[in-house]
C-alpha positions as CSV (number, residue, x, y, z in Angstrom):
1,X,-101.0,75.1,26.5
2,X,-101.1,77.5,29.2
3,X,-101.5,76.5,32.8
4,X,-105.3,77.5,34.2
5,X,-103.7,78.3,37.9
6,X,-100.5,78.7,38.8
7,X,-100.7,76.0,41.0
8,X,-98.9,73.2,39.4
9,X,-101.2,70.2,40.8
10,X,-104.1,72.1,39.3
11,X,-102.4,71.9,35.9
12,X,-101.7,68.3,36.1
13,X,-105.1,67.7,37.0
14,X,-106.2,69.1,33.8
15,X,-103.7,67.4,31.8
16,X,-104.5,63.8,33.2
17,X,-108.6,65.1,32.3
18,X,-107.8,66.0,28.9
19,X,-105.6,63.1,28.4
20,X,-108.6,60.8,29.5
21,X,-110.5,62.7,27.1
22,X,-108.2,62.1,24.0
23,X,-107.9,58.8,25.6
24,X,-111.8,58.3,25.3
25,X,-112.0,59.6,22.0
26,X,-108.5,57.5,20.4
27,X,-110.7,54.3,21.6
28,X,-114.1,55.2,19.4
29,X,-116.4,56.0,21.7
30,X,-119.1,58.5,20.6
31,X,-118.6,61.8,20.8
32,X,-121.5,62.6,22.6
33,X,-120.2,60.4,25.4
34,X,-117.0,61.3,25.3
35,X,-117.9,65.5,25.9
36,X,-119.9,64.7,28.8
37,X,-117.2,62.7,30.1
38,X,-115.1,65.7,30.0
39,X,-117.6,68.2,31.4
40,X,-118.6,65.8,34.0
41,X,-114.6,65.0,34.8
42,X,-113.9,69.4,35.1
43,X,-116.9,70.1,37.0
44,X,-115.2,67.2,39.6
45,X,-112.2,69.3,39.6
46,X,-114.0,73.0,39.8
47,X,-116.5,71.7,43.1
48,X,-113.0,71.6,45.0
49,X,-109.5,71.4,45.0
50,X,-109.1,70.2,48.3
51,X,-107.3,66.7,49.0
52,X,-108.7,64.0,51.0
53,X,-106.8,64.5,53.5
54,X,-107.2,68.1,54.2
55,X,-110.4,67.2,54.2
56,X,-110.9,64.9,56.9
57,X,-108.3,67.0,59.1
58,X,-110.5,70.2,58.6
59,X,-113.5,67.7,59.7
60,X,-111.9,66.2,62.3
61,X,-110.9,69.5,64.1
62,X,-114.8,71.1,63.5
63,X,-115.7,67.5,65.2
64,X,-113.5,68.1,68.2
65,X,-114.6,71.2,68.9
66,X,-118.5,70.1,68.4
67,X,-117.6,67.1,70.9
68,X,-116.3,69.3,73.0
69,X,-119.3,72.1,73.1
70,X,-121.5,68.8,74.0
71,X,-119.6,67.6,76.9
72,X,-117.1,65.2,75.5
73,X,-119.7,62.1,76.1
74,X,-119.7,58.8,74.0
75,X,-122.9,60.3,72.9
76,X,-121.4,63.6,71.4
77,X,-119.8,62.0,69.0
78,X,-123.0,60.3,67.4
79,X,-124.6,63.7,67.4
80,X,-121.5,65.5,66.2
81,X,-121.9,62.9,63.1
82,X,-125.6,63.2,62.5
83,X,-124.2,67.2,61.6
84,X,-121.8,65.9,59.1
85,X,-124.5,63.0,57.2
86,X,-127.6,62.0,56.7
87,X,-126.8,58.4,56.1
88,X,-127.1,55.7,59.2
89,X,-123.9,53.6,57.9
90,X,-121.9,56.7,57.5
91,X,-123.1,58.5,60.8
92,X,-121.5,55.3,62.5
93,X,-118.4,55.4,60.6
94,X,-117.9,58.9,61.4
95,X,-118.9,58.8,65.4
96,X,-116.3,55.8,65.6
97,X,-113.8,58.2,64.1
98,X,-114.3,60.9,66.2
99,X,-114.2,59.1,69.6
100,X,-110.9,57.4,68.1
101,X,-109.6,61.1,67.5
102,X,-110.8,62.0,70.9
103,X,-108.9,59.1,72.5
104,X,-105.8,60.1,70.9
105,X,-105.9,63.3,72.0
106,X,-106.8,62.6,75.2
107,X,-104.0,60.0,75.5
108,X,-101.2,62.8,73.7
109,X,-102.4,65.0,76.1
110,X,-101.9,62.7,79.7
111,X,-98.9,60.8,78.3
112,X,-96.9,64.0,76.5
């Protein structure tokens, strides 16, 4: 089989896909359900390759420097968040994040 990338967490990723596919189709299930499982699993993997993590430290950075562009206020952080989602639950989540991240900076940056 060759590799699709040479990036070898790419290749895993489409082994552990196709292995859930085999997987799905070893247990019975129908095949109609088991090909959009499959197409719905490698368009997850196609939308982006990024991990978590990279993620949230690529977000957290665009937040700081939104925050900062605002004036650094508790309130800069709720607007910084209404950029990032539409949802109420999620907006909070994300403005208590980003004053967290702004405290620890802040703090880095006073006590070295």
């Amino acid at each position: 089989m060759a590799e699709p990338s040479g990036d070898p967490r790419r290749a895993a990723i489409y082994r552990a896909v196709l292995l859930a596919v085999l997987a799905d189709a070893d247990r019975g299930v129908a095949r109609q359900v088991v090909l959009a499982r499959g197409v719905e699993r490698l368009l997850m993997i196609g939308e982006s390759d990024e991990r978590p993590a990279e993620r949230i430290q690529r977000e957290n950075a665009a937040a700081l420097h939104a925050m900062k562009e605002r004036g650094n206020t508790r309130g800069a952080a709720m607007k910084v968040a209404k950029l990032f989602s539409k949802d109420p639950h999620t907006r909070e989540i994300l403005a208590q994040r980003f004053r967290r991240l702004r405290r620890a900076k802040t703090k880095r940056a006073v006590f070295g």
